[in-house]
C-alpha positions in Angstrom: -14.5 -12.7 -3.2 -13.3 -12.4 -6.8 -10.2 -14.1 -8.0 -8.2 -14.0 -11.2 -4.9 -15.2 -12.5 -2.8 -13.5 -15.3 -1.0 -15.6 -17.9 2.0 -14.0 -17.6 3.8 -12.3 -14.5 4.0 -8.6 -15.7 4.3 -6.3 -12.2 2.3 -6.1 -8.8 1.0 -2.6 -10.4 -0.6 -4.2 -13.6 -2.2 -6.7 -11.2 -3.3 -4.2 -8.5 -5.2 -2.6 -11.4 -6.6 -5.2 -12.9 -8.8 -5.9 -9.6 -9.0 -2.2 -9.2 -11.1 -2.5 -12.5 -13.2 -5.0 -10.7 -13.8 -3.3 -7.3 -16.9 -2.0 -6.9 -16.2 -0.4 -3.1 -15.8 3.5 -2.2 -12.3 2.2 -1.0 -9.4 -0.1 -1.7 -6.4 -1.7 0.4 -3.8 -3.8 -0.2 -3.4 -6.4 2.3 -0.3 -9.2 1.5 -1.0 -12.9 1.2 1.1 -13.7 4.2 -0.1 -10.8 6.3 -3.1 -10.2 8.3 -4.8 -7.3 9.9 -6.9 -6.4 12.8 -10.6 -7.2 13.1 -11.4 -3.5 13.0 -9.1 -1.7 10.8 -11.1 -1.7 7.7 -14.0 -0.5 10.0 -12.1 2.3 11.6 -10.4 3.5 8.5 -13.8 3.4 6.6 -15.4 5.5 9.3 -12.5 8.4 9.1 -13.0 8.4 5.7 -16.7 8.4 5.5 -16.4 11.7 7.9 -13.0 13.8 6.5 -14.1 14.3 2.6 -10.6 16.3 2.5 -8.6 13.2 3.5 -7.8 10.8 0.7 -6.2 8.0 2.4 -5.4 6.3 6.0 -2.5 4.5 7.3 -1.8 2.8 10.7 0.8 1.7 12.1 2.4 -2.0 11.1 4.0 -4.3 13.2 6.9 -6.7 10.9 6.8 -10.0 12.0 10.1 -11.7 11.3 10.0 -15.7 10.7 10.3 -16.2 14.6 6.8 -14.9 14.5 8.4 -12.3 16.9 7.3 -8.6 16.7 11.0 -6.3 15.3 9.7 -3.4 15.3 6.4 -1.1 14.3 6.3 1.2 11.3 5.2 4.0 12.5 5.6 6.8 10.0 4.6 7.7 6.5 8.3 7.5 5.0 8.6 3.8 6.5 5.2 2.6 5.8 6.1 3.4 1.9 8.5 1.1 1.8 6.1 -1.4 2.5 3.0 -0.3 0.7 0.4 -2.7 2.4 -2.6 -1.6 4.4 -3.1 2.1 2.9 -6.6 2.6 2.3 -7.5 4.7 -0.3 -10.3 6.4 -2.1 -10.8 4.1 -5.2 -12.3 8.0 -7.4 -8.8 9.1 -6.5 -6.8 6.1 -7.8 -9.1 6.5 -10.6 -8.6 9.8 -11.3 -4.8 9.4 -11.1 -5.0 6.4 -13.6 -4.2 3.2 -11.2 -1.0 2.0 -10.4 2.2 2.3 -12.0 3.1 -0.8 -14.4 6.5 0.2 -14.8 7.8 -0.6 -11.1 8.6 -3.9 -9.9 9.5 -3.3 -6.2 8.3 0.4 -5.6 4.3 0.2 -7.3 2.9 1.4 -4.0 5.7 4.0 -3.4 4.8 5.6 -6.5 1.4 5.7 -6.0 1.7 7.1 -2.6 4.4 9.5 -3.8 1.4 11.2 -7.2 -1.7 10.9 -4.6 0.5 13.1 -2.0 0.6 15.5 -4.6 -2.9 15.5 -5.3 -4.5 14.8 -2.0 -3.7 14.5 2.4 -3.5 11.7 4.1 -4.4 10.8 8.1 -1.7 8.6 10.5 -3.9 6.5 12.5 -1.7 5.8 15.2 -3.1 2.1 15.9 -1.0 -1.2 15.1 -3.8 -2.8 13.1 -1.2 -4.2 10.3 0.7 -7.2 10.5 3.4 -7.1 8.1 5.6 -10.6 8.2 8.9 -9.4 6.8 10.5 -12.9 4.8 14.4 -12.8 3.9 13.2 -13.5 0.1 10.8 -10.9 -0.1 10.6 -7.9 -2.7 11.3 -5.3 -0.1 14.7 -7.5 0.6 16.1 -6.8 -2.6 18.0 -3.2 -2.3 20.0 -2.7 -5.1 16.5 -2.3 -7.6 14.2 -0.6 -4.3 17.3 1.7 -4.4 16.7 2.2 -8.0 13.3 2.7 -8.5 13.3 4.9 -5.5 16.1 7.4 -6.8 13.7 7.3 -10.1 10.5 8.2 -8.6 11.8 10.7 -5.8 13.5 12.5 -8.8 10.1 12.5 -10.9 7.9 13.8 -7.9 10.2 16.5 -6.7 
């Protein structure tokens, strides 16, 4: 495991690409500090990938987790899982090719990066919960009134 830390705090996007210029793997995934995964998701989404060259990404299904610790409800579609971002896993030559993440979003980097690759390349649902997503009252995807924003800004780029 490689770890860094920037100086400053400039966006999630400028950091996502700063380890995507350190990766080395056919794929990269996002997984949150305070989340955690199944034992098999990497595996299984690997796998799909290694056998569909025409499919660029996978998603499963998340669970949020409220403080409780008790299960809400599952994300189960591609609209919801975008305002999370967490557990895609995409082919690292297509983030490439698409030139990383977006710097210029705060709260929406993964919605924007989901939102060019859709252009560009399909994506598969695999319908299995394998992404635990604890949802925290102070997190990024709390604050509306800039999500709201940045969403209006990239859905009226990308249509």
């Amino acid at each position: 495991i490689l770890s860094f830390r920037h100086e400053k705090n400039k966006s999630v996007g400028y950091a996502t690409n700063s380890a995507l210029r350190i990766a080395s793997g056919k794929y990269v995934i996002k997984v949150d500090g305070d989340d955690f995964i199944d034992r098999n998701m990497i595996f299984v989404m690997s796998k799909i990938l290694d056998n569909n060259e025409d499919i660029g990404f996978v998603y499963g299904d998340h669970m949020i987790i409220n403080k409780d610790e008790e299960i809400k409800y599952p994300i189960d579609t591609l609209d919801k899982l975008l305002d999370n971002g967490a557990g895609i896993m995409f082919r690292k030559k297509y983030i490439d090719s698409l030139g990383g993440y977006s710097d210029k979003y705060r709260t929406r980097d993964d919605y924007e990066m989901v939102s060019r690759y859709l252009k560009n390349f399909d994506g598969y649902h695999l319908r299995l919960p394998y992404y635990n997503y604890f949802q925290r009252e102070d997190s990024l995807s709390k604050q509306t009134t800039e999500r709201i924003m940045e969403k209006k800004q990239i859905d009226e780029y990308y249509k």
